[in-house]
Kinemage of the C-alpha trace (Angstrom):
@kinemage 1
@onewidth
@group {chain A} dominant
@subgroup {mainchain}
@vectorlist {calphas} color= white
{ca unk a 1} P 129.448 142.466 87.732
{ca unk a 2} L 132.936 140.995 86.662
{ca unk a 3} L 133.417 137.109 88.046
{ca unk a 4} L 136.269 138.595 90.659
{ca unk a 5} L 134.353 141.028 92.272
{ca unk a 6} L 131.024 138.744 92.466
{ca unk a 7} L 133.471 135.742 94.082
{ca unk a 8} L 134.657 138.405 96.565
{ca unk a 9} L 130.921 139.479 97.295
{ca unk a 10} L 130.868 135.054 97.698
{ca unk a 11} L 133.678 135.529 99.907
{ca unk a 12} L 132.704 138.275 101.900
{ca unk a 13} L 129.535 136.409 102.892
{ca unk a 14} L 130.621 133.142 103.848
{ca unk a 15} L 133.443 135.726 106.119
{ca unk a 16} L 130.510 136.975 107.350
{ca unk a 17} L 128.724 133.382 108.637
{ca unk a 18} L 132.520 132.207 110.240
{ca unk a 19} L 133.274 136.026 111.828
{ca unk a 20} L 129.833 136.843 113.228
{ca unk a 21} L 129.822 134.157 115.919
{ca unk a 22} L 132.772 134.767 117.294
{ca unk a 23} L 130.898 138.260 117.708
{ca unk a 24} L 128.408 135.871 120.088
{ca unk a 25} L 125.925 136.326 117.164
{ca unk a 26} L 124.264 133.444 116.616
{ca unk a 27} L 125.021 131.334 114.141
{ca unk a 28} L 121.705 131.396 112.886
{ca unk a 29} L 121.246 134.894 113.009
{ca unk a 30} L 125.184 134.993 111.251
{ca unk a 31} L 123.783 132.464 108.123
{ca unk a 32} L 120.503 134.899 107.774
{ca unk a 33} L 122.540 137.996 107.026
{ca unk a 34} L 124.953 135.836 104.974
{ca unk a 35} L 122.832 135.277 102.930
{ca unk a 36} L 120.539 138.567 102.849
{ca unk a 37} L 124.406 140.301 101.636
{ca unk a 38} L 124.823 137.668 98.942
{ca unk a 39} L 121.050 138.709 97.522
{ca unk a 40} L 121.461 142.264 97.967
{ca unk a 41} L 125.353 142.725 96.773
{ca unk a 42} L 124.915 140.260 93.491
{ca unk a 43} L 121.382 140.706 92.715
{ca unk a 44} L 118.494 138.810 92.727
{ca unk a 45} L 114.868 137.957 90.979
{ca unk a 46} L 113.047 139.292 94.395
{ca unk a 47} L 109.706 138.041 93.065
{ca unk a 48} L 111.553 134.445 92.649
{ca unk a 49} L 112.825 134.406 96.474
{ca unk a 50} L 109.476 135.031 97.319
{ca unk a 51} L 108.418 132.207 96.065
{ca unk a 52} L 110.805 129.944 96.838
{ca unk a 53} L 110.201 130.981 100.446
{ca unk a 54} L 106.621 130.100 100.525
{ca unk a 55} L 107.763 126.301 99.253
{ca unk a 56} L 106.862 123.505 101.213
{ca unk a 57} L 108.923 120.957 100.037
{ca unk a 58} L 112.582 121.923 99.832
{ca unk a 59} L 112.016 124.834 102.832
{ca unk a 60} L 109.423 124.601 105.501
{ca unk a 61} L 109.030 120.415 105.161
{ca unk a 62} L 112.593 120.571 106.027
{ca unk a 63} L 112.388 122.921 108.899
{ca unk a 64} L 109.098 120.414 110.408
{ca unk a 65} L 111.355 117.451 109.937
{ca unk a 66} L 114.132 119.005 112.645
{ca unk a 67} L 111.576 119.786 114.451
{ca unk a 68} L 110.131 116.094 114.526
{ca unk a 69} L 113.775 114.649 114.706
{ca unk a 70} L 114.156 117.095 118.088
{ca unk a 71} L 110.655 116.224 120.042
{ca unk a 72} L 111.651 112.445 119.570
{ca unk a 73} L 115.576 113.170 121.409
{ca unk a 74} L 113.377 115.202 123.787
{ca unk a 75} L 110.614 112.620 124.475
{ca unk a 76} L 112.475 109.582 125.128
{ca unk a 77} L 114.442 111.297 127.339
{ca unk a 78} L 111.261 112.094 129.387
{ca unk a 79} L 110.404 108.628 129.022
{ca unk a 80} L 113.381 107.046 130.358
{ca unk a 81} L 114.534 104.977 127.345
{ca unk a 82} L 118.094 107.038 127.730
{ca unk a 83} L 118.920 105.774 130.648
{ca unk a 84} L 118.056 102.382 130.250
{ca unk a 85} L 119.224 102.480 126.622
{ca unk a 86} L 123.317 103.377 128.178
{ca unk a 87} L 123.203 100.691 130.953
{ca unk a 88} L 122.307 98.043 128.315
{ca unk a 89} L 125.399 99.028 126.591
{ca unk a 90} L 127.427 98.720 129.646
{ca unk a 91} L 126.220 95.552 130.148
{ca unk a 92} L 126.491 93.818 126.861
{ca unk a 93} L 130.379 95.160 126.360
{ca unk a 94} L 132.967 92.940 127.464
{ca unk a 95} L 135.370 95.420 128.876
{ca unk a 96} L 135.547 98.383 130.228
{ca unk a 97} L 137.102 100.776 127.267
{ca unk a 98} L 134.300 98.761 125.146
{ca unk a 99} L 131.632 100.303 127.109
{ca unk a 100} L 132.917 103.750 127.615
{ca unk a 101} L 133.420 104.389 123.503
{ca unk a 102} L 129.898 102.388 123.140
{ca unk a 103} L 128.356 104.701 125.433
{ca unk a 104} L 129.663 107.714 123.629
{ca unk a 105} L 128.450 106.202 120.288
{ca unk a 106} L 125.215 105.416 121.318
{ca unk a 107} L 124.491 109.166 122.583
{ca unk a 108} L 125.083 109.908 119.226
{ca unk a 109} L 122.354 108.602 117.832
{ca unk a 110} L 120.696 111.469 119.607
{ca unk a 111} L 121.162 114.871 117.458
{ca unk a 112} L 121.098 116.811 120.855
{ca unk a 113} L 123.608 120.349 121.005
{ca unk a 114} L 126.776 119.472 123.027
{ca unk a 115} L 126.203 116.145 123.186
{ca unk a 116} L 129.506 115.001 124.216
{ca unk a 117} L 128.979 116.798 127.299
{ca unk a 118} L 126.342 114.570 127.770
{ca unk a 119} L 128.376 111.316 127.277
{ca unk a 120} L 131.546 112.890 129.147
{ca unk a 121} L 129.146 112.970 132.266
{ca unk a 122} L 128.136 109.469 131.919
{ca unk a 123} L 131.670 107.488 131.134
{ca unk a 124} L 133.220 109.799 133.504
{ca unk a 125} L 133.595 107.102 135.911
{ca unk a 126} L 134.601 104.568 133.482
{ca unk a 127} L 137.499 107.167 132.189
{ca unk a 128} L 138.199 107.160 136.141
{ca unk a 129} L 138.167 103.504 136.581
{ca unk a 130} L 140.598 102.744 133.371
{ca unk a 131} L 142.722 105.664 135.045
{ca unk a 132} L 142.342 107.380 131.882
{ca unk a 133} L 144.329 111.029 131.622
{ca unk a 134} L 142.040 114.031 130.745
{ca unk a 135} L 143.599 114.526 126.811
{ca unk a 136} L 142.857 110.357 126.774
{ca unk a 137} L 139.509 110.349 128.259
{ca unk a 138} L 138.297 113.447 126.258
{ca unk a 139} L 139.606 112.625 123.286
{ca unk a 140} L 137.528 109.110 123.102
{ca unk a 141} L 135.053 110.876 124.092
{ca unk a 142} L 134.753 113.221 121.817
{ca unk a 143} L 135.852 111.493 118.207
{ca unk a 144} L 133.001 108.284 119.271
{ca unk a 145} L 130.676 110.561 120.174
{ca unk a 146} L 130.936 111.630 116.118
{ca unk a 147} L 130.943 108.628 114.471
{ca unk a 148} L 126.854 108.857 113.172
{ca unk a 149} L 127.008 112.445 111.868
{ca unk a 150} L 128.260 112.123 108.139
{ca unk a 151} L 124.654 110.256 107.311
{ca unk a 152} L 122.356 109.237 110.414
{ca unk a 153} L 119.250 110.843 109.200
{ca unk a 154} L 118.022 112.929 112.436
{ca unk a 155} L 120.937 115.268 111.904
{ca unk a 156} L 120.354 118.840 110.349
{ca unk a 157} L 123.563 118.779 108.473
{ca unk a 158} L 122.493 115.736 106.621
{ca unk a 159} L 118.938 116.811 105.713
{ca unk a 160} L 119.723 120.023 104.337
{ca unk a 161} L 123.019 118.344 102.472
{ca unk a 162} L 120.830 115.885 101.095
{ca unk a 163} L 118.398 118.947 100.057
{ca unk a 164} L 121.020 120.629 98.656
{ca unk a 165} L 122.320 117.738 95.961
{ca unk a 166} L 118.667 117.069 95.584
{ca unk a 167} L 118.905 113.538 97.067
{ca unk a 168} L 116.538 111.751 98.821
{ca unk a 169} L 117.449 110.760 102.227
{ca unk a 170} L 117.495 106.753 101.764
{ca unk a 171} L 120.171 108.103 98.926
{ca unk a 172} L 122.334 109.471 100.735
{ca unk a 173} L 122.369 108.028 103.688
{ca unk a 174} L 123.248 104.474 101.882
{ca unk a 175} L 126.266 106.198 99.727
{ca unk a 176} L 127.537 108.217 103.043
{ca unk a 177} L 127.428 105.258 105.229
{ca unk a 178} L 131.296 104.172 104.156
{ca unk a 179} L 132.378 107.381 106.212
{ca unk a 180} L 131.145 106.229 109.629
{ca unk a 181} L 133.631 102.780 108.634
{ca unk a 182} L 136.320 104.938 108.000
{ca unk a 183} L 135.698 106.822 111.503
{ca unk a 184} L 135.217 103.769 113.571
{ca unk a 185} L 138.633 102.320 111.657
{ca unk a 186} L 140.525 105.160 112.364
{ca unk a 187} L 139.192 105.904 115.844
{ca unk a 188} L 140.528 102.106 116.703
{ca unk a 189} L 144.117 102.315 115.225
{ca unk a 190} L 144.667 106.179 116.478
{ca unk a 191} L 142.814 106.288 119.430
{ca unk a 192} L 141.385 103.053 120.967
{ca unk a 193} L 143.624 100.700 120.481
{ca unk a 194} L 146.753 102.764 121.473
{ca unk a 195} L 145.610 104.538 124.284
{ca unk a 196} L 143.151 100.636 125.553
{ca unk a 197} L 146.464 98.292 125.172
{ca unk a 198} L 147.732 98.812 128.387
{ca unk a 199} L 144.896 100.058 130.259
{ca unk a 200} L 141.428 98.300 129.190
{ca unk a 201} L 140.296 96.429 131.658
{ca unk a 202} L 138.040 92.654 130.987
{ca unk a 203} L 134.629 92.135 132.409
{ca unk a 204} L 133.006 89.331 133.883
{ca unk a 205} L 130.509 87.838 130.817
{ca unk a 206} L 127.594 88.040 131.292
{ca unk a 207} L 126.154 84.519 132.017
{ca unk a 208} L 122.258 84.704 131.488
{ca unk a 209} L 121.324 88.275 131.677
{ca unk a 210} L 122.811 88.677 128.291
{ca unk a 211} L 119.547 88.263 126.610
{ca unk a 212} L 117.840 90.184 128.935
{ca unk a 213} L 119.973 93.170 128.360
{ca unk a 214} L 119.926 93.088 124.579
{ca unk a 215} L 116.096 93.171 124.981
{ca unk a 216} L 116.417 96.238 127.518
{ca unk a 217} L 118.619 97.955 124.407
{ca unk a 218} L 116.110 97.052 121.531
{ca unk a 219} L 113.168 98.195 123.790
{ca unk a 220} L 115.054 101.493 124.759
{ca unk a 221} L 115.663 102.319 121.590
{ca unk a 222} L 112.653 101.186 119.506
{ca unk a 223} L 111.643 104.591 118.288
{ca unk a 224} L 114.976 105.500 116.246
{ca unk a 225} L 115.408 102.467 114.941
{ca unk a 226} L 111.828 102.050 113.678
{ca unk a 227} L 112.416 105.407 111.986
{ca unk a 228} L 115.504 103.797 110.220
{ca unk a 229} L 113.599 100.755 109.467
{ca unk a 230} L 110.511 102.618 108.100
{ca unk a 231} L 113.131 105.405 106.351
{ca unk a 232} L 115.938 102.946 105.096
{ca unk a 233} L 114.439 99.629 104.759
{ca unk a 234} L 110.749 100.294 103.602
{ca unk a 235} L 111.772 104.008 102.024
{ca unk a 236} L 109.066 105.835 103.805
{ca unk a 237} L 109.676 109.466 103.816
{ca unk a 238} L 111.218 110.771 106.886
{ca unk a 239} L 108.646 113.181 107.153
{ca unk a 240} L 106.217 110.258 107.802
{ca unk a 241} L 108.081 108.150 109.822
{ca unk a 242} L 108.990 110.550 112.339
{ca unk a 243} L 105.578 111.559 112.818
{ca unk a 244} L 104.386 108.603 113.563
{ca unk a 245} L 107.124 107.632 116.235
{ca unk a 246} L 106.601 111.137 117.632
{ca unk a 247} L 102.740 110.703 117.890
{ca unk a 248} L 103.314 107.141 119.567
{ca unk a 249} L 105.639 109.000 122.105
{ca unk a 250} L 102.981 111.369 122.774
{ca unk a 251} L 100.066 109.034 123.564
{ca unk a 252} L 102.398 106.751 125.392
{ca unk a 253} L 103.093 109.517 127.850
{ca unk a 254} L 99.781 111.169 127.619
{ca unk a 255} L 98.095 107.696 128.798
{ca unk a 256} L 100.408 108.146 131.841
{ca unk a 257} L 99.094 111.290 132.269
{ca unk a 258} L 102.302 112.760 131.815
{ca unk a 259} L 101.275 116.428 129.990
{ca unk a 260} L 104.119 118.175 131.595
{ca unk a 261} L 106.851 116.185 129.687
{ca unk a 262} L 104.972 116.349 126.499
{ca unk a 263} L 104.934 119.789 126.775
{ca unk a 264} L 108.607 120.060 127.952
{ca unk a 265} L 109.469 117.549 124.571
{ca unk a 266} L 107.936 120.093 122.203
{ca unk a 267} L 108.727 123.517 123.966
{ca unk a 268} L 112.367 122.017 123.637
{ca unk a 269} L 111.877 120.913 120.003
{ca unk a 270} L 110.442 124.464 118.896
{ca unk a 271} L 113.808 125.961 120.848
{ca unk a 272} L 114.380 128.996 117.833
{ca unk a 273} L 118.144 128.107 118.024
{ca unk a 274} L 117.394 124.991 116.283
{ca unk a 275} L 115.143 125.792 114.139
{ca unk a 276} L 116.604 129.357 113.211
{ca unk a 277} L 119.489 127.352 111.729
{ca unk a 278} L 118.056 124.948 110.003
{ca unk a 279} L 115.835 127.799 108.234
{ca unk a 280} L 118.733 130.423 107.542
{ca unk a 281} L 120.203 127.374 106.179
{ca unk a 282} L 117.885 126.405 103.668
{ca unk a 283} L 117.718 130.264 103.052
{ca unk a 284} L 121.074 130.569 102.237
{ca unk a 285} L 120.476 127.848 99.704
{ca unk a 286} L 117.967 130.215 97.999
{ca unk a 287} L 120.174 133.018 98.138
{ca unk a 288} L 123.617 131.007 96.447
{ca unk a 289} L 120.836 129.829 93.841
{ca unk a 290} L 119.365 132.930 92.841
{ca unk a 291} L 122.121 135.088 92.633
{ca unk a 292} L 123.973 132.788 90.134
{ca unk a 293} L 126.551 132.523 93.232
{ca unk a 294} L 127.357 129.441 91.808
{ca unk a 295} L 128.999 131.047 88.405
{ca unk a 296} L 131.242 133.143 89.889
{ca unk a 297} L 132.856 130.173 92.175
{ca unk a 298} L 132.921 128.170 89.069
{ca unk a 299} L 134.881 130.996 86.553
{ca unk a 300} L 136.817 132.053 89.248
{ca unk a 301} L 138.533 129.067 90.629
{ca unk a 302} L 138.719 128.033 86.940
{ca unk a 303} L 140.777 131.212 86.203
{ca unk a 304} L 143.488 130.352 88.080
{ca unk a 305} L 143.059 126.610 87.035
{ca unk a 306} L 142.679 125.335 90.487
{ca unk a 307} L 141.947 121.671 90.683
{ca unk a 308} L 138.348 120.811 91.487
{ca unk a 309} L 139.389 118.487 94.332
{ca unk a 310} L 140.993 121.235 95.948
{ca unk a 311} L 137.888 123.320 95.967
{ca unk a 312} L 135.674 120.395 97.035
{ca unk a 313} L 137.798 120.121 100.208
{ca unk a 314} L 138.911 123.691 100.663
{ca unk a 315} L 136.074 125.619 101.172
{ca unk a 316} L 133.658 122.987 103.238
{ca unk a 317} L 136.601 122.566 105.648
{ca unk a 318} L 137.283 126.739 105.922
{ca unk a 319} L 134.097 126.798 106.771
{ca unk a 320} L 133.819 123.962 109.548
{ca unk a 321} L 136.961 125.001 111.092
{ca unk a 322} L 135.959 128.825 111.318
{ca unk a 323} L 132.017 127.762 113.071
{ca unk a 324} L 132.319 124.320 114.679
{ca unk a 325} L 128.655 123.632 113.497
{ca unk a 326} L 128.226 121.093 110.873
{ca unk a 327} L 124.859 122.808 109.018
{ca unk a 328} L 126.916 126.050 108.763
{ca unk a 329} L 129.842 124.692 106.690
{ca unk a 330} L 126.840 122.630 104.604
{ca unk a 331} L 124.817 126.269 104.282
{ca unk a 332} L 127.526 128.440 103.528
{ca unk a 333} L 129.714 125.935 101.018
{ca unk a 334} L 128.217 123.051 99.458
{ca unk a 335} L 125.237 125.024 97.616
{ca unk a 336} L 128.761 126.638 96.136
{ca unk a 337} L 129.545 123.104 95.193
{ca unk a 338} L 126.620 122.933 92.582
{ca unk a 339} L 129.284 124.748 89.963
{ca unk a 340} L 131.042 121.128 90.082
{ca unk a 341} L 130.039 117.850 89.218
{ca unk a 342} L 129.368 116.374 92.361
{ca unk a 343} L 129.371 112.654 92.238
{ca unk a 344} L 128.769 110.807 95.683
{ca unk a 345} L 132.622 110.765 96.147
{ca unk a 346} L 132.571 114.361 95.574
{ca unk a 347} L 130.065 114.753 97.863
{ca unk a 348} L 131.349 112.407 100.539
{ca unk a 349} L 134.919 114.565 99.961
{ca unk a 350} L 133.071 117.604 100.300
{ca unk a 351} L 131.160 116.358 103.545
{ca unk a 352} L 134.298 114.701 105.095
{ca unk a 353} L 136.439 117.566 104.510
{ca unk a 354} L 133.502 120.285 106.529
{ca unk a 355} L 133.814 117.677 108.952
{ca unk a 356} L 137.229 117.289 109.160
{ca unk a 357} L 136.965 121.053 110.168
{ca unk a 358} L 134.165 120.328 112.366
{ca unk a 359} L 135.763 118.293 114.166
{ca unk a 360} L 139.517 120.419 114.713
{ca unk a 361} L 137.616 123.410 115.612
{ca unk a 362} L 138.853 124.780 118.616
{ca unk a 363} L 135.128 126.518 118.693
{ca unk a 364} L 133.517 123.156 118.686
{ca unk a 365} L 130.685 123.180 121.703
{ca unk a 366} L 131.017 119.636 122.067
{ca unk a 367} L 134.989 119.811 121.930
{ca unk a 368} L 134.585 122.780 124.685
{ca unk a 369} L 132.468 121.503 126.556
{ca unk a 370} L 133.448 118.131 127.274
{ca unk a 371} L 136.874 118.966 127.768
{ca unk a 372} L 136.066 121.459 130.324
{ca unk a 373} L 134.276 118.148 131.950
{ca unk a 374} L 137.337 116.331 131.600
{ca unk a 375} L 139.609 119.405 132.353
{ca unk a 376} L 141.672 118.967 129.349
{ca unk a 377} L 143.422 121.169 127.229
{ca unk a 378} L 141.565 121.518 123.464
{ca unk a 379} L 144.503 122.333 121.658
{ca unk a 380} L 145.737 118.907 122.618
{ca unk a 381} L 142.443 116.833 122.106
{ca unk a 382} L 142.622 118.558 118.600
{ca unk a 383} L 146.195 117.351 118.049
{ca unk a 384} L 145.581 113.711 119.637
{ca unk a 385} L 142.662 113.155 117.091
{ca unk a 386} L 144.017 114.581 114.125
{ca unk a 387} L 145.415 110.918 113.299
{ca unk a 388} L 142.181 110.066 112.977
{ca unk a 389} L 140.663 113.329 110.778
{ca unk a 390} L 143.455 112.645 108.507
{ca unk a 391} L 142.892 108.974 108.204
{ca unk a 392} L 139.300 109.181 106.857
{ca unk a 393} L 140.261 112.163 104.454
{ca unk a 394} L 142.708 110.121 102.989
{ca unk a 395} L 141.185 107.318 102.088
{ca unk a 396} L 138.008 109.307 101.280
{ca unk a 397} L 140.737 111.367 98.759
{ca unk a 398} L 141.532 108.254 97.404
{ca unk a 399} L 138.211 107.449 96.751
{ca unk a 400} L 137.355 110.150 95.319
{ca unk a 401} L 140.352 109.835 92.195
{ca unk a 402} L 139.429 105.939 91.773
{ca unk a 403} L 135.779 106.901 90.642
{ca unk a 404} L 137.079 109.977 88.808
């Protein structure tokens, strides 16, 4: 097959994963048969994707790892620790616009689907109190709601990205961190502290309860952050340390006698929405790699002597802006990306720019939904963070050529 007509097949495919969900397909489903028309157009070694299916460490550990990261989100919200972990927060801040962004940041940390939605409901009557506008409210809202995703280990995007460059977690995590900086940096000059000047209102200190809420915050969130101690710190695999926090979560609530909610944590963890993506993911991995997808990317951007930095950017952004979902730009581009040398500022660009995309998609869930909460309009959210998008892509850029 001639390099043009194999990067069209390359083309057609990735079309395919951005197209099919605006079909309501789901995106899953849309990554599956993305993949299957990549194997079946360019060819493959059937015998080989066999067997690369039936691997336990780059497919199925993968898939039982977002399902572990899931049952923990799911079981400490049965427990209570949610609650009590966002009125800590609220507590500690010293003003107002410090605890609504907080807030948002904190749910975060929690790898749950629409999850600004989640955070709208609760700062809603901060954004209220600060007389906050909907485009304001939803737009804080929404960008420090994002601020964990380009490395905090629970996400799927980051474990299969990490699978992808074959990097271990502790890897990339420690060479991705500089992007959340970036975010919170550009979050305060574009959004925060221009919108907060005028309306952020101070808060009483807290005299002696300070303590006492800090302790409320470290006990309400004990379980993630002994999974980034035991994951970052002591370089236990994530596999490990997530079972082990998940299996304390389950005898804590069995001892209470509390089956229901263990069964309601796992039922929710073995959702097939989650875990369908996360496998057609890792599948389309397998697909990209056996069908020498990567070749054809490689000659044919090289024919027309596009700069590699363009590509980098290009194609995981395409691909974020078309879905909304960050392990769908990471599935359908970055295996792609393999052609290249990717560096850790390549792959930061390449990960910053699918975010970028992510994060401007006007099919975003969390984008929708919380600005349906906040009855805003998206195409002006979009427009009031942009500042921001651009300000970490920038600097990333730059980053990128100094290494070079």
């Amino acid at each position: 097959m001639s390099v043009t007509l194999g990067f069209l097949m390359i083309l057609t495919a990735i079309l395919i994963i951005i197209a099919l969900p605006r079909f309501k397909v789901n995106i899953a489903v849309a990554i599956f048969i993305g993949a299957l028309f990549l194997l079946f157009t360019l060819g493959a070694n059937w015998s080989k994707v066999l067997e690369d299916l039936k691997n336990w460490k780059n497919l199925w550990r993968i898939v039982v790892i977002v399902f572990l990261s899931l049952l923990i989100v799911a079981l400490m919200e049965k427990i209570g620790y949610l609650e009590v972990m966002v009125n800590a927060v609220k507590n500690l801040t010293s003003s107002l616009g410090a605890s609504m962004v907080s807030i948002s940041a904190f749910i975060g940390l929690l790898p749950m689907p629409g999850g600004a939605y989640v955070s709208a409901r609760l700062v809603d009557p901060l954004a209220k109190e600060l007389k906050l506008d909907p485009i304001e409210a939803t737009s804080l809202n929404y960008w420090f709601r994002h601020l964990w995703e380009y490395w905090w280990p629970l996400y799927t995007g980051v474990i299969v990205a990490a699978t992808t460059f074959n990097l271990t977690i502790p890897d990339f995590v420690i060479h991705m961190f500089f992007l959340t900086i970036l975010a919170i940096t550009g979050g305060f000059i574009f959004l925060y502290y221009p919108i907060m000047k005028r309306k952020n209102i101070k808060k009483g200190a807290l005299k002696n309860g300070k303590k006492r809420e800090f302790l409320k915050l470290l006990y309400s969130s004990w379980p993630i952050l002994l999974v980034m101690i035991a994951t970052l710190g002591f370089r236990v695999d994530l596999f490990f340390s997530l079972l082990f926090i998940d299996l304390l979560l389950i005898v804590l609530l069995l001892t209470k006698k509390r089956v229901e909610d263990v069964k309601y944590g796992i039922k929710f963890a073995l959702k097939p929405t989650f875990l369908g993506v996360t496998f057609a993911a890792l599948f389309m991995k397998i697909a990209v790699l056996e069908t020498n997808s990567m070749y054809y990317t490689y000659e044919s951007f090289n024919m027309y002597h596009v700069p590699n930095f363009v590509v980098i950017m290009l194609l995981p952004y395409l691909a974020g802006f078309m879905t909304g979902v960050t392990v769908a730009y990471v599935a359908a581009t970055f295996p792609l990306l393999l052609a290249y040398p990717m560096t850790y500022p390549a792959i930061a660009l390449a990960y910053a720019s699918g975010y970028a995309g992510h994060l401007t998609s006007p099919v975003h869930l969390c984008l929708v939904l919380s600005a349906q909460h906040f009855k805003a309009d998206v195409y002006r959210v979009i427009k009031r963070v942009l500042p921001s998008v651009f300000f970490v892509l920038v600097v990333t850029l730059l980053i990128y050529f100094y290494f070079l």
